[in-house]
VMD Tcl script that draws the C-alpha trace (Angstrom):
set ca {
  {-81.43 -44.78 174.82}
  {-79.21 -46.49 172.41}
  {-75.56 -46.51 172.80}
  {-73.06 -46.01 169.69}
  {-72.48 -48.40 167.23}
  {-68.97 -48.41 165.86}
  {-69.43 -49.44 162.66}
  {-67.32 -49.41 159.35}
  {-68.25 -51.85 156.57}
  {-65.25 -51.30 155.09}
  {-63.40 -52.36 157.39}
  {-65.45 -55.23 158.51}
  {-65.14 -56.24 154.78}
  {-61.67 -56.37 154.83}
  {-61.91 -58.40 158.52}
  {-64.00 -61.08 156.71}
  {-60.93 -61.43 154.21}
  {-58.29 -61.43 156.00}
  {-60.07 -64.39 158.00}
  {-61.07 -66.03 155.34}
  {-57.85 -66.14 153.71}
  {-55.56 -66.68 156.88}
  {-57.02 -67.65 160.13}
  {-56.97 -71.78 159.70}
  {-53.47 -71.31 158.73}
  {-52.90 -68.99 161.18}
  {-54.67 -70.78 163.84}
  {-53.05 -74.09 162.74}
  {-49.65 -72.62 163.51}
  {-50.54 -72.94 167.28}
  {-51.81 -68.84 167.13}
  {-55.32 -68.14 169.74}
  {-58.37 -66.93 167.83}
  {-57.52 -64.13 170.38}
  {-54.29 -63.07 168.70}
  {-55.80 -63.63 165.29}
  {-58.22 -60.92 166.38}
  {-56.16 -58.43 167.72}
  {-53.81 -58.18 165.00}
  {-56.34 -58.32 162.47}
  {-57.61 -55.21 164.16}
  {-54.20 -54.03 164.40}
  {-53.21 -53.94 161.12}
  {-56.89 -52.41 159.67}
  {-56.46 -49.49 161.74}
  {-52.69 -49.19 161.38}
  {-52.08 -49.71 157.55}
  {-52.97 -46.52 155.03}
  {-54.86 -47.95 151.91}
  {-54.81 -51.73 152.87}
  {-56.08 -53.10 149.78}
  {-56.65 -56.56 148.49}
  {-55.60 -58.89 146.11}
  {-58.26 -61.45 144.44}
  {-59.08 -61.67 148.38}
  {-55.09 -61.95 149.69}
  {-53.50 -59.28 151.26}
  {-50.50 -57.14 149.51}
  {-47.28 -59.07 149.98}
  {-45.62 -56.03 152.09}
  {-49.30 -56.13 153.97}
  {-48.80 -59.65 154.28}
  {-45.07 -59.39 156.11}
  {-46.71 -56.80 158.40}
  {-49.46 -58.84 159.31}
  {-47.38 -61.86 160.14}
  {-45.16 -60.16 162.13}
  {-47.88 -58.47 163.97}
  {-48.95 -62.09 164.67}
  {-45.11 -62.66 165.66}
  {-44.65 -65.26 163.33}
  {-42.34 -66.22 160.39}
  {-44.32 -65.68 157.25}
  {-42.30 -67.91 155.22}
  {-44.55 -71.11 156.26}
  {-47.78 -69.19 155.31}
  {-46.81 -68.41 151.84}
  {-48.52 -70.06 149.13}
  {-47.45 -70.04 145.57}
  {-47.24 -66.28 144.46}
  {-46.09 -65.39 147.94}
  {-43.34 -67.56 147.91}
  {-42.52 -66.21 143.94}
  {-42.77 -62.47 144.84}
  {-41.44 -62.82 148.51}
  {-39.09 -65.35 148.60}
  {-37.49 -65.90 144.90}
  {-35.79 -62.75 142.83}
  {-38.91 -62.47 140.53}
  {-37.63 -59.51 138.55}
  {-34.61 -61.63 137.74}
  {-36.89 -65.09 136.68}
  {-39.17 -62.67 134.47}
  {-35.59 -60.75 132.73}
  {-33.81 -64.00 132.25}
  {-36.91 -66.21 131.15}
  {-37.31 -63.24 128.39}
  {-33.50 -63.05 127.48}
  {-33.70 -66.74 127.33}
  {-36.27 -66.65 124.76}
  {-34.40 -63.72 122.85}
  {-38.16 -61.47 122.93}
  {-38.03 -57.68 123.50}
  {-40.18 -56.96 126.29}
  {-42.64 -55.41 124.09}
  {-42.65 -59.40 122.08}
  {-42.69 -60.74 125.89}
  {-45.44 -58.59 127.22}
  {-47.97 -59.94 124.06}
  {-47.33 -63.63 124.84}
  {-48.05 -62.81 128.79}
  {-51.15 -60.74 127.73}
  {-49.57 -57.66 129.68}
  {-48.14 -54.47 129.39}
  {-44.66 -53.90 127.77}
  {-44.47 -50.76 130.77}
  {-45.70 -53.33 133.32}
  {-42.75 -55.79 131.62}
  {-40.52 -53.07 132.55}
  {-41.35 -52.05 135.91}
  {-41.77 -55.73 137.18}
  {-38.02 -56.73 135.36}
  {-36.58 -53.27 137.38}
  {-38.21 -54.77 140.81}
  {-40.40 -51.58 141.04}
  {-43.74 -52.93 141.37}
  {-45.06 -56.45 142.48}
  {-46.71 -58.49 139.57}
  {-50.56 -59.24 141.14}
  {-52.09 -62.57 141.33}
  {-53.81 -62.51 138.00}
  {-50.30 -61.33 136.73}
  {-48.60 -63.81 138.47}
  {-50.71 -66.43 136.86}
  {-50.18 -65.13 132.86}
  {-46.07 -65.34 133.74}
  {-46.60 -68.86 135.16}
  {-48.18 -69.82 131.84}
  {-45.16 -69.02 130.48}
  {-42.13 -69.38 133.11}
  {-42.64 -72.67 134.32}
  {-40.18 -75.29 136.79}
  {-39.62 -77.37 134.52}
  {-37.63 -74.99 131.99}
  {-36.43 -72.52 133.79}
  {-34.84 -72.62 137.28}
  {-35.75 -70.01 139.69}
  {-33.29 -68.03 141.33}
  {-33.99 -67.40 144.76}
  {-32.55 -63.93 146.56}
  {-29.52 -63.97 147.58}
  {-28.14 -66.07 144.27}
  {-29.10 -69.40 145.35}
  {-31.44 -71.71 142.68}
  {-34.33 -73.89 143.41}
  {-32.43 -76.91 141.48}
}
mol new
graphics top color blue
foreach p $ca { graphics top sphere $p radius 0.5 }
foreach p [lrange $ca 0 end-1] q [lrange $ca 1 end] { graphics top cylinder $p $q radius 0.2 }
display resetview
């Protein structure tokens, strides 16, 4: 007789990213493969539409996973993380385009996006995605422009 098979490949999909993305940083920051495990689980069967980005988790996913692991994810966060998460990204993106005098309609053509998405990322009501993330950075770079972090301070 065979016994049942749990089996979601979905969800086993979105196990093999989440450890592929995370677990030797995880693991590195003294967390058991055990822990690893559980939340992973955790957070699969306890987060409504957990979706993906180019194989990273959704910032807010990300915060929730991290603090299912019970650890700070400010050491974990790469590039974008650290832009959307950390730094007042709607601020950079509204004072790199006032800075360069463009309407967001001129801004939006030299980023290759949408004048709407201009808009909504400027008003802090969506999160710019990776591949977004990476046509600002063309344009909004260190070197002339100095990030504002939140809570006022600057990365100078």
């Amino acid at each position: 007789m065979l016994g049942h098979l749990e089996f979601n490949l979905f969800d086993e999909l979105k196990k093999l990213n989440i450890y592929d993305a995370y677990m030797d940083k995880v693991i590195s920051r003294g967390i058991s493969f055990e822990q690893f495990y559980k939340s992973t689980k955790e957070l699969i069967e306890n987060t409504k539409n957990l979706s993906f980005d180019s194989g990273f988790l959704k910032p807010d996913d990300f915060k929730t996973f991290c603090s299912l692991l019970k650890i700070d994810y400010i050491p974990l966060c790469d590039e974008y993380y650290e832009f959307v998460l950390l730094k007042d990204y709607s601020q950079i993106i509204l004072s790199y385009r006032q800075l360069l005098k463009l309407s967001q309609k001129e801004f939006a053509t030299q980023c290759n996006l949408s004048p709407v998405t201009i808009g909504k990322l400027e008003n802090n009501l969506m999160y710019p995605s990776r591949t977004q993330y990476a046509l600002l950075k063309e344009l909004i770079t260190p070197k002339t422009f100095s990030f504002p972090m939140k809570g006022g301070a600057t990365n100078d």
